[in-house]
C-alpha positions as a Markdown table, in Angstrom:
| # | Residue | x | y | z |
|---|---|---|---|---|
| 1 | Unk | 14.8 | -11.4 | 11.9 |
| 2 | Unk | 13.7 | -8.7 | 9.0 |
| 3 | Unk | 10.1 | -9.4 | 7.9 |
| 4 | Unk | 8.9 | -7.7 | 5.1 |
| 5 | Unk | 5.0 | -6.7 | 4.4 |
| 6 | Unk | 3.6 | -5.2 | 0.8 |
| 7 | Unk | 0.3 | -3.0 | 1.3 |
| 8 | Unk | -2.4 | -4.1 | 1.1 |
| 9 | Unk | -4.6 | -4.0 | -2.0 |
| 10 | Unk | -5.2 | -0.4 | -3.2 |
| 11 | Unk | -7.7 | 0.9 | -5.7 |
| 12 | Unk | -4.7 | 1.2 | -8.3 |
| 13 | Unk | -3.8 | -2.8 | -7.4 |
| 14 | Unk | -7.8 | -3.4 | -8.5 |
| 15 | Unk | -7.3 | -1.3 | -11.8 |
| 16 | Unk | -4.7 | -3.2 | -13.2 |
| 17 | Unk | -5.7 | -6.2 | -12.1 |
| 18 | Unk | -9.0 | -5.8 | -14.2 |
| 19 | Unk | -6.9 | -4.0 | -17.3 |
| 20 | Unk | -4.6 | -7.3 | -16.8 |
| 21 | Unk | -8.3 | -9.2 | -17.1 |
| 22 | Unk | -9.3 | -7.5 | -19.8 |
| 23 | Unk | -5.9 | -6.8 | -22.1 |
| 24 | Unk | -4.5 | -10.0 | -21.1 |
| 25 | Unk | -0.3 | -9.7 | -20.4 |
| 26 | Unk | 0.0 | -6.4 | -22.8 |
| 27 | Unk | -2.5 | -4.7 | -20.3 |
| 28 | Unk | 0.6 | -2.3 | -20.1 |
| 29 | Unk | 1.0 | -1.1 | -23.3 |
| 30 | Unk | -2.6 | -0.5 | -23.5 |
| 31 | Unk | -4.0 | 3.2 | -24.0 |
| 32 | Unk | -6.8 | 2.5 | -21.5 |
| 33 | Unk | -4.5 | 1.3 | -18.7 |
| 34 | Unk | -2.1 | 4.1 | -19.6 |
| 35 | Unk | -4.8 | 6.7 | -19.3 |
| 36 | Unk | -5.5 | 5.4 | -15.9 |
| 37 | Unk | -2.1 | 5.1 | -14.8 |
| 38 | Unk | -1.5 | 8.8 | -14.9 |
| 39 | Unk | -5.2 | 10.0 | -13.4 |
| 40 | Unk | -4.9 | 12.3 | -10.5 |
| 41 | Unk | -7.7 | 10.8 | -8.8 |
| 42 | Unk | -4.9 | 7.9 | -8.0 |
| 43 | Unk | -2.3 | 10.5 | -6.4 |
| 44 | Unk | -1.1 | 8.4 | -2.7 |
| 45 | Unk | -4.3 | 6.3 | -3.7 |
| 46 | Unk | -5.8 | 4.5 | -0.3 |
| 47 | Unk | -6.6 | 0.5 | 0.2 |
| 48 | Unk | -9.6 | -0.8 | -0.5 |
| 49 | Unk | -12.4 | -2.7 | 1.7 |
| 50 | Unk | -10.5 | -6.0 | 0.6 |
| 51 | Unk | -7.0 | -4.3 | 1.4 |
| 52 | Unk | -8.6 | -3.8 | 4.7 |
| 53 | Unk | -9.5 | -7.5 | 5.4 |
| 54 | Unk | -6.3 | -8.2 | 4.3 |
| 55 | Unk | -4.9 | -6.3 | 7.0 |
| 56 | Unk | -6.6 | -8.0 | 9.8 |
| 57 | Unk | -6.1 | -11.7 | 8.7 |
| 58 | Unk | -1.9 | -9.9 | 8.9 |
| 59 | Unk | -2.9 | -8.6 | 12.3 |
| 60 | Unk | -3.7 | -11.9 | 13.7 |
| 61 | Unk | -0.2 | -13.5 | 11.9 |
| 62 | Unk | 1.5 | -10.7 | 13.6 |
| 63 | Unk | 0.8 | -10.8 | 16.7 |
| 64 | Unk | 2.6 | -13.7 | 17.2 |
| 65 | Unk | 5.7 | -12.4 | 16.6 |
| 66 | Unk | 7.9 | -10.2 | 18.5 |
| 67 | Unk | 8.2 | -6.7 | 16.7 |
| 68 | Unk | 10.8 | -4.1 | 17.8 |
| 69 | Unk | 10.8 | -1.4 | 15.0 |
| 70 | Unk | 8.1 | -1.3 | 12.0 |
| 71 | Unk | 9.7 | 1.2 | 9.3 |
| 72 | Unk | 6.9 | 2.5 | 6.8 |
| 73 | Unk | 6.9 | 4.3 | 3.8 |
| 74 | Unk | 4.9 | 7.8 | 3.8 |
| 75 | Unk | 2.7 | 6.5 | 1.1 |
| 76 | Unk | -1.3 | 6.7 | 2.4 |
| 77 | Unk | -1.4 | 2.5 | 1.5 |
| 78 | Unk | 2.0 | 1.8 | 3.6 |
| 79 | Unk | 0.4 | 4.0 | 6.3 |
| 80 | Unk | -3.0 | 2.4 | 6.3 |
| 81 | Unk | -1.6 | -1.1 | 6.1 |
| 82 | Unk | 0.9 | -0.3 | 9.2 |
| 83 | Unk | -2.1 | 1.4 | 10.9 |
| 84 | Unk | -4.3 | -1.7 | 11.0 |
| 85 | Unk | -1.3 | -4.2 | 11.0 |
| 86 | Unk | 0.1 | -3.2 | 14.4 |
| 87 | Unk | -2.9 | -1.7 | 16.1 |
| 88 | Unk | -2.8 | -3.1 | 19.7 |
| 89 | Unk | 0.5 | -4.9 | 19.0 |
| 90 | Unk | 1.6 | -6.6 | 22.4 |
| 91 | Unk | 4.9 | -5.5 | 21.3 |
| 92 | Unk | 4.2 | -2.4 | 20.9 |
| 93 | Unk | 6.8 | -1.4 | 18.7 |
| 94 | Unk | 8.0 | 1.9 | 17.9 |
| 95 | Unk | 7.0 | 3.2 | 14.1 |
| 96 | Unk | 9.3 | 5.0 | 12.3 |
| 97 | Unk | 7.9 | 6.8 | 9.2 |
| 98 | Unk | 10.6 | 6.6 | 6.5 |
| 99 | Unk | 10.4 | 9.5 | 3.5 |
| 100 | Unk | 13.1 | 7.1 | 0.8 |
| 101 | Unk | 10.5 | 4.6 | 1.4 |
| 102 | Unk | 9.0 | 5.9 | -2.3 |
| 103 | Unk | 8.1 | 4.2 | -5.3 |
| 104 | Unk | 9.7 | 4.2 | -8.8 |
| 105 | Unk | 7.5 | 6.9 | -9.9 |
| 106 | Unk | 6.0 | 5.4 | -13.0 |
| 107 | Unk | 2.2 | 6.6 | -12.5 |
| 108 | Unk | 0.2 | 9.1 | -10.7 |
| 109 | Unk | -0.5 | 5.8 | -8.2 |
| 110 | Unk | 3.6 | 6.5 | -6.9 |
| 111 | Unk | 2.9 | 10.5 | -6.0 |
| 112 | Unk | 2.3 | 10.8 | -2.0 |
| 113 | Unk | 0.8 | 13.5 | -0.1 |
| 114 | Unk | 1.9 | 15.9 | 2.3 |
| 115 | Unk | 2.7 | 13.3 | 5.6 |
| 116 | Unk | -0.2 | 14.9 | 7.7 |
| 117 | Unk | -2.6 | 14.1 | 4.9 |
| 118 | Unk | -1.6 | 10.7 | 4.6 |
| 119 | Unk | -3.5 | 9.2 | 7.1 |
């Protein structure tokens, strides 16, 4: 069985979320979100106190389920999310950090760190 788990909620997820509140379904096109999109202070941007909560209510689901491998990409979010995902796992499955696990590079939100700054 392949189970599949987005991030949790980043600080980039909670600016377009309010640019999509705000600009409506153009909140792409518009100059404010675009400005945002590209600002270095969202480089391999973390999750937020939400992602976090997130997180533990997928803990709980998980640890149901029998886990032999967790593949992650090297992006801080991915990392974070695995982190508190799997931590104390009866399975205790092996984690395998995987580098073409990378976004589609469309903002500064899609740039990761150096892997022993990610977490």
């Amino acid at each position: 069985m392949l189970y599949l788990i987005r991030h949790a909620e980043s600080k980039f997820n909670v600016v377009a979320k309010n640019m999509e509140q705000k600009y409506g379904a153009g909140y792409l096109d518009a100059e404010e979100y675009t400005a945002e999109k590209f600002d270095r202070k969202y480089l391999d941007v973390e999750i937020t106190e939400e992602g976090e909560g997130q997180c533990l209510l997928a803990r709980e689901k998980m640890r149901e389920i029998e886990v032999d491998v967790v593949l992650v990409s090297p992006m801080r979010r991915a990392l974070h999310t695995c982190a508190i995902v799997f931590e104390g796992h009866p399975s205790k499955a092996e984690i395998i950090v995987e580098p073409c696990f990378r976004e589609i590079m469309e903002s500064s939100n899609d740039i990761g760190s150096k892997i022993h700054e990610s977490m």
